[in-house]
C-alpha positions as CSV (number, residue, x, y, z in Angstrom):
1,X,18.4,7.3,9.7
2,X,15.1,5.8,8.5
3,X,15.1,3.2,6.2
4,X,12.0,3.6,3.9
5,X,10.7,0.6,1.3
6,X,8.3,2.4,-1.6
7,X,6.1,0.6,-3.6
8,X,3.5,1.2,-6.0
9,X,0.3,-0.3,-7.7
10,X,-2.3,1.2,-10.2
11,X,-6.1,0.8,-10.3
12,X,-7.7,-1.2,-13.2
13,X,-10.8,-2.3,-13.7
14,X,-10.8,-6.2,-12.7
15,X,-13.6,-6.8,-15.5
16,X,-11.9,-5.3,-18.3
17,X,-9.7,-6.2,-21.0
18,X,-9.1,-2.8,-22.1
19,X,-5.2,-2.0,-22.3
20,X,-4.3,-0.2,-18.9
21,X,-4.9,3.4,-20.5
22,X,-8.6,2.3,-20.9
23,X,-9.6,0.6,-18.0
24,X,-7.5,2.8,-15.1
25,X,-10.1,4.0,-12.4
26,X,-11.0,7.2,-11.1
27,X,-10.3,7.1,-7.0
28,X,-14.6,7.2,-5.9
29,X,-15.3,4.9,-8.7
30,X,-18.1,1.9,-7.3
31,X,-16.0,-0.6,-10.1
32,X,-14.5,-3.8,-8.6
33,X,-10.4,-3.3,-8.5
34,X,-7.8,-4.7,-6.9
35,X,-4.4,-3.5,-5.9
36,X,-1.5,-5.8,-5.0
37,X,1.0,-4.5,-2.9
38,X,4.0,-7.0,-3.1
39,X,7.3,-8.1,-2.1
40,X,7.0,-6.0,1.5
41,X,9.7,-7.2,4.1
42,X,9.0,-5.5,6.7
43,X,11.6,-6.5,8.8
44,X,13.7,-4.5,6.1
45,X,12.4,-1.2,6.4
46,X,11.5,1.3,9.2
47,X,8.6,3.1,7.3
48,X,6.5,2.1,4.3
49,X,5.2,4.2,1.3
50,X,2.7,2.9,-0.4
51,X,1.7,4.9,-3.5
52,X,-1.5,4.4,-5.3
53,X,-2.2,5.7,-8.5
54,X,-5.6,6.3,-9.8
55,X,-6.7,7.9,-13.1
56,X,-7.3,11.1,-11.5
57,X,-5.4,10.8,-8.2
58,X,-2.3,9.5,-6.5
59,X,-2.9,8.3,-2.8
60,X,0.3,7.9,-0.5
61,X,0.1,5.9,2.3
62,X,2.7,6.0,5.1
63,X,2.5,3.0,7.7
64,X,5.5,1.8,10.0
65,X,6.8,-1.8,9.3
66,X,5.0,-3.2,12.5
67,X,1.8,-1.7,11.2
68,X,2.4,-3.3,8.1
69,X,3.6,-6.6,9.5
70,X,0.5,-6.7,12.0
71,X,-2.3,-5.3,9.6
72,X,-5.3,-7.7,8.9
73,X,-4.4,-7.4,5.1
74,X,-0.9,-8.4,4.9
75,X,-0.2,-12.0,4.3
76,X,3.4,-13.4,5.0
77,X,4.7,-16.0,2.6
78,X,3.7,-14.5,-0.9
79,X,5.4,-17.5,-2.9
80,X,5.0,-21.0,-2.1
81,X,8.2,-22.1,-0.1
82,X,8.8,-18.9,1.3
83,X,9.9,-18.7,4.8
84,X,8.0,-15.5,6.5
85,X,10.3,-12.7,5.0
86,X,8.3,-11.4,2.7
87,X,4.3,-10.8,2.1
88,X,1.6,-9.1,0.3
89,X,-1.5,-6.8,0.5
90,X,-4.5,-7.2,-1.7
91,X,-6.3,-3.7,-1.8
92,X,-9.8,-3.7,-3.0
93,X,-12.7,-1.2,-3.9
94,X,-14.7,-3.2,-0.8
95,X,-11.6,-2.6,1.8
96,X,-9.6,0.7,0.8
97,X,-11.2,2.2,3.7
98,X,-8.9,0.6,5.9
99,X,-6.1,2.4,4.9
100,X,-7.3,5.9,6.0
101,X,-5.9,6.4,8.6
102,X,-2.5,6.6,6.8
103,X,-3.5,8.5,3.9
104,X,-1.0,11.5,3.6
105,X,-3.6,14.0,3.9
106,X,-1.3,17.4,3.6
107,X,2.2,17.9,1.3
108,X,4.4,17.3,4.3
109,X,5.5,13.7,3.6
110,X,8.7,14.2,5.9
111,X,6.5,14.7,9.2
112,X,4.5,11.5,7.6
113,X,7.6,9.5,7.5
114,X,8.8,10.9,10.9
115,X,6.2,10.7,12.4
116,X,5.2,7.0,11.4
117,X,9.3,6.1,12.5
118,X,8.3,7.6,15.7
119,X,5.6,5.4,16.2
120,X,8.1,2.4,16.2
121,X,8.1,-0.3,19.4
122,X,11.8,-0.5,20.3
């Protein structure tokens, strides 16, 4: 089977103190966010979901784990004294565009997944 590790993170605006009601952002909107994704272990999971919820959208994204573990974005070590088996990725309104390429662009998130799995060194 394929293991799968799904995480999740909201946009906001970064200047506001609004409660999160207020200040969620529309997908296209030019305001300054940032979305953490955190606690990936890559070395856990085949395939990663990475869901991204906007005031008028959700984005998936499907990426392997070696596409994760190898993407410019991703830091290793997200806590002081860790030791490399678990990291972060800062999404942004001035880097979103790097992700793309693994936007689930139709309904058929099994071929996503499948297809991502297959896409797996071995």
């Amino acid at each position: 089977g394929i293991s799968i590790e799904v995480k999740a993170s909201r946009a906001v605006d970064s200047n506001s103190d609004e409660p999160l009601y207020i200040k969620a952002l529309a997908r296209h909107t030019t305001k300054t966010f940032l979305m953490n994704f955190q606690q990936l272990k890559p070395q856990c999971c085949d395939v990663f979901i990475w869901v991204a919820v906007f005031r008028d959208d959700i984005v998936l994204w499907v990426l392997n784990s070696q596409e994760v573990l190898n993407h410019p974005l991703y830091s290793k070590g997200q806590h002081r004294g860790n030791k490399g088996n678990e990291g972060q990725l800062h999404i942004k309104h001035d880097n979103i565009h790097v992700l793309s390429q693994y936007e689930l662009k139709d309904d058929n998130l099994e071929a996503a997944i499948r297809n991502a799995a297959s896409c797996q060194p071995a």
